[in-house]
C-alpha positions as CSV (number, residue, x, y, z in Angstrom):
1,X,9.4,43.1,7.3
2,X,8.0,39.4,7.4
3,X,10.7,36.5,8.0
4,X,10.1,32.9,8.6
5,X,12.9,32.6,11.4
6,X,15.4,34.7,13.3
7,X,17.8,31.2,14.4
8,X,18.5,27.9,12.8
9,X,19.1,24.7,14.6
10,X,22.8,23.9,15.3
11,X,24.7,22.4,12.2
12,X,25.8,18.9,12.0
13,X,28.8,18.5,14.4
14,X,31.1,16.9,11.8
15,X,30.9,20.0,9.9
16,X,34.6,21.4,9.6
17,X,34.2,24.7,11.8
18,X,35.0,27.2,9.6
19,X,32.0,25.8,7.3
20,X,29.8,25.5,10.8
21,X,30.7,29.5,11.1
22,X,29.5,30.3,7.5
23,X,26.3,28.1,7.3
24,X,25.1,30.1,10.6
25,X,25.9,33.4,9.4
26,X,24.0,32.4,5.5
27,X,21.2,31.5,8.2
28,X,20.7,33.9,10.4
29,X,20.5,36.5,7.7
30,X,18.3,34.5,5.8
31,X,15.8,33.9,8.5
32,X,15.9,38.2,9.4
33,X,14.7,38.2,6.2
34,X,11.6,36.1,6.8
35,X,10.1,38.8,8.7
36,X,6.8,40.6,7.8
37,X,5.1,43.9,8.2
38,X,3.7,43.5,11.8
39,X,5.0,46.5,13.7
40,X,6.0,46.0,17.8
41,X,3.2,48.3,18.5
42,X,1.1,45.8,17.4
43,X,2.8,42.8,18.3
44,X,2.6,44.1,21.9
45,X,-1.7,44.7,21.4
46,X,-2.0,41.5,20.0
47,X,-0.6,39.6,22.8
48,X,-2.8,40.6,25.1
49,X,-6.2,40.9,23.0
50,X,-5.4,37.9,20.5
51,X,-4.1,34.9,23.2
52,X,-7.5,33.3,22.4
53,X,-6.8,32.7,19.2
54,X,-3.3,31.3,20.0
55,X,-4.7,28.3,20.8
56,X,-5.3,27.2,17.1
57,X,-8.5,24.9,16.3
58,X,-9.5,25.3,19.9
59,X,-10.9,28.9,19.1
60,X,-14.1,30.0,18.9
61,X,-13.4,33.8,17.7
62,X,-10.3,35.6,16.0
63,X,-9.1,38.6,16.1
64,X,-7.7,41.2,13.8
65,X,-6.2,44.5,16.0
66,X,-5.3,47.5,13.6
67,X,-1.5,47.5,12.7
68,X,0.2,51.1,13.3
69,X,1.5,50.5,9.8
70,X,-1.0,51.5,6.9
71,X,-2.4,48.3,4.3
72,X,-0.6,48.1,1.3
73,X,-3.9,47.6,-0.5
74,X,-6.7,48.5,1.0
75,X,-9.5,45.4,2.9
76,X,-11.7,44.8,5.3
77,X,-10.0,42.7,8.0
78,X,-11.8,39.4,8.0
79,X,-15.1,38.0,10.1
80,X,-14.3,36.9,13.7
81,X,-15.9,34.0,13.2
82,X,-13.9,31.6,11.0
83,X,-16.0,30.6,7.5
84,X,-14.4,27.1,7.4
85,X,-13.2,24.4,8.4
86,X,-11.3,20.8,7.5
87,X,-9.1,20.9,4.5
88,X,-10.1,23.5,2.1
89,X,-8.4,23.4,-1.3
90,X,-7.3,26.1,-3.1
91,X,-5.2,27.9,-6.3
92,X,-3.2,29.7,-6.3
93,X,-2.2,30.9,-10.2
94,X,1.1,32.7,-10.7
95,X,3.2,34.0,-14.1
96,X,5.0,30.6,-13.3
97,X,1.8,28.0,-13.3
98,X,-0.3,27.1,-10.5
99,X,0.5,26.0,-7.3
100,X,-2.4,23.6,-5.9
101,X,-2.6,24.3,-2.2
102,X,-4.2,22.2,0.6
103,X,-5.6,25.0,3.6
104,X,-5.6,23.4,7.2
105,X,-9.0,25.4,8.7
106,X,-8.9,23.3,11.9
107,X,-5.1,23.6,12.3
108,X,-5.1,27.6,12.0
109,X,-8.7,28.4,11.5
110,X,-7.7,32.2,12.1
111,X,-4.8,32.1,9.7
112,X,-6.9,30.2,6.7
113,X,-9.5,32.7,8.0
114,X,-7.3,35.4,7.2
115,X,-5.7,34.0,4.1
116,X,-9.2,33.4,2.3
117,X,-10.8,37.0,3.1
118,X,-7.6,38.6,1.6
119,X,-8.0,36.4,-1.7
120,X,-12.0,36.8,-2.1
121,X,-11.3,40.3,-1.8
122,X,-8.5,40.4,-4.7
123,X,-5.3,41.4,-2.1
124,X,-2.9,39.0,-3.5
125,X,-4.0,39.5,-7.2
126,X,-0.7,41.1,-9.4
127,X,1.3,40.7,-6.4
128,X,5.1,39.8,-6.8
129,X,6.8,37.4,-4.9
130,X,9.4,39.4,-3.6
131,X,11.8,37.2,-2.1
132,X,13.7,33.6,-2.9
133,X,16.4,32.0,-0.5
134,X,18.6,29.3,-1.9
135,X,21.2,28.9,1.2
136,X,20.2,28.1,4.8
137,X,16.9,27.8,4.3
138,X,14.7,27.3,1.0
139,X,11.8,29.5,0.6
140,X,9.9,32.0,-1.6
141,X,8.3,34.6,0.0
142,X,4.9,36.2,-1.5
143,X,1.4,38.0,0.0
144,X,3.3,41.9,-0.3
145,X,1.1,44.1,-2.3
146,X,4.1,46.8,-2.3
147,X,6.8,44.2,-3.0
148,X,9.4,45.4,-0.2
149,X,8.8,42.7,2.0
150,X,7.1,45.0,5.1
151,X,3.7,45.4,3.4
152,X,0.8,44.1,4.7
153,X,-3.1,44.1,4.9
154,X,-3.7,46.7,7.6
155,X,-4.1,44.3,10.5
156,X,-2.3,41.8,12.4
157,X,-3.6,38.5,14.3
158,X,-1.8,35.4,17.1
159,X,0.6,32.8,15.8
160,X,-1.3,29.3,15.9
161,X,1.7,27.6,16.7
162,X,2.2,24.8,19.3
163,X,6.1,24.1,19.2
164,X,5.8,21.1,17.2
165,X,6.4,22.6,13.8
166,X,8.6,21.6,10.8
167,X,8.9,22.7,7.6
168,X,9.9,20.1,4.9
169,X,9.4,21.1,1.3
170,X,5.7,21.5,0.5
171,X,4.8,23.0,3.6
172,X,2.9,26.8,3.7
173,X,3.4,29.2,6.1
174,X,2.9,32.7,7.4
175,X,6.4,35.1,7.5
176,X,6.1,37.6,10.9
177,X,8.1,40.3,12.6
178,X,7.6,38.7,15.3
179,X,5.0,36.4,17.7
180,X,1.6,37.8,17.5
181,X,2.4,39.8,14.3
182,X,1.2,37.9,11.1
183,X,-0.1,39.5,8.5
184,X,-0.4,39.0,4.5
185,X,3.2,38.1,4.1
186,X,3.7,33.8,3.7
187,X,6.2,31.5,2.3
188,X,6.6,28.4,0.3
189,X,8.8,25.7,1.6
190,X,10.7,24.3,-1.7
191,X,13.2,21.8,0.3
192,X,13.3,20.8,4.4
193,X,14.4,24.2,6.2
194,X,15.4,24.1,9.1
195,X,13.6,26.8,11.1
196,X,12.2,27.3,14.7
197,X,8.4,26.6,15.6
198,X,7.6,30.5,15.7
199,X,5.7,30.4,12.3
200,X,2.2,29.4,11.6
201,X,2.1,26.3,9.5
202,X,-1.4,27.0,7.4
203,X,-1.1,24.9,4.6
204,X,0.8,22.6,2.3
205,X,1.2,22.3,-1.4
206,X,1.1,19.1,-3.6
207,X,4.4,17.5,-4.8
208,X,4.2,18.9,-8.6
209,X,3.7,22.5,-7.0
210,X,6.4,22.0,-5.4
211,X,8.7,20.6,-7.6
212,X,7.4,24.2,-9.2
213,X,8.8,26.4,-7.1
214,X,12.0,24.6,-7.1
215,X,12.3,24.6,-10.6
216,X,12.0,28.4,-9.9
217,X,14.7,28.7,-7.3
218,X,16.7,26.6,-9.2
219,X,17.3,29.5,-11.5
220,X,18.1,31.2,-8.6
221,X,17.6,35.2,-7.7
222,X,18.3,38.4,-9.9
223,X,21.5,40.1,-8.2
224,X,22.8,36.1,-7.9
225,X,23.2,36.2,-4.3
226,X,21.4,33.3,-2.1
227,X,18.6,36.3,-0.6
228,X,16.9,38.2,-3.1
229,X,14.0,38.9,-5.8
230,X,13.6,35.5,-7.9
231,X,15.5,36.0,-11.1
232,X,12.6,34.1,-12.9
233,X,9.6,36.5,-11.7
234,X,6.7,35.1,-9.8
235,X,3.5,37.3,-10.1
236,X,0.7,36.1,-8.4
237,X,-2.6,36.3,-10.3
238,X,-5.2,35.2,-8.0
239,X,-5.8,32.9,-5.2
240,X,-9.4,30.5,-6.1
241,X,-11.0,28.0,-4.0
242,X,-12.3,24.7,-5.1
């Protein structure tokens, strides 16, 4: 299963304790549930054959190792050889409007890479978004053909992370299992979450996109708990680029 984070930074010290206590606890099972499909078969194959592509923009070649777990639709894993570069706009149209994105090919050319071979070939089409947080962190959670939350396409590929990242509201990113295990699985950032640097930052969305999918959490999830399915569903319908 894909999460965003497994920790959150330490809450504000003025924070009465026994509120400190449950704010970590809403977060760290929050951020378990960030995690994606990669399996730690993979995760250990990819760190070894995928540390090239670690390096973000500075790569010339990706790589996309078989995951041990099946796809949950079947694709071709992408080209080596990322297709583009710069800022690469893109829709993507859901049940609930759609959500103008902005793809950074230079910041994570394997990850856009990835993102855009998955969409020409029709992965994300009738996909659910299969997971909203509204406590601890503030994210929906799409890209999972089966809608469990551990699907993925078949492959796996290397964080492009450099340490630096944050994740205010707007910003896109990939979920994971853990380093070296991303997927299909990525989430939208509705307002700032606090989260360590372990997940690639591919994208960001424009302010009435997100103002979107806040308006969508704001209704908040099915069972009424702050981790769940969104009560309002979110079916993505198919990812174009301008």
């Amino acid at each position: 299963m894909d999460h965003p984070a497994r920790h959150r930074s330490r809450a504000l010290t003025h924070r009465p304790l026994s509120a400190v206590t449950v704010l970590a606890v809403l977060a760290v099972l929050a951020l378990l549930a960030l995690t994606a499909c990669g399996s730690a078969d993979s995760a250990d194959d990819s760190a070894g054959s995928n540390a090239g592509a670690s390096d973000g923009a500075g790569s010339s070649a990706c790589q996309y190792p078989a995951d041990s777990a099946p796809a949950a639709k079947d694709v071709e894993p992408p080209k080596e050889s990322p297709q583009t570069s710069g800022k690469v706009a893109a829709t993507v149209s859901t049940t609930a409007g759609d959500l103008s994105v902005s793809l950074d090919a230079d910041g994570a050319p394997c990850t856009v890479n990835s993102f855009l071979s998955l969409a020409d070939q029709k992965y994300f089409d009738d996909t659910d978004c299969h997971r909203l947080t509204t406590e601890g962190i503030f994210v929906l959670q799409c890209g999972d053909p089966s809608g469990t939350g551990s699907g993925g396409p078949g492959y796996t590929f290397a964080d492009e992370v450099d340490g630096s990242e944050k994740y205010p509201a707007g910003t896109l990113a990939m979920a994971n299992a853990g380093p070296d295990t991303n997927g299909s699985q990525f989430f939208v950032v509705y307002d700032d979450s606090s989260l360590p640097p372990d997940y690639t930052v591919f994208g960001s969305l424009d302010a009435a996109s997100t103002k979107s999918v806040a308006d969508i959490a704001a209704k908040g999830t099915e069972s009424g708990a702050s981790d769940g399915a969104p009560k309002e569903a979110v079916t993505i319908t198919g990812v174009t680029v301008e």
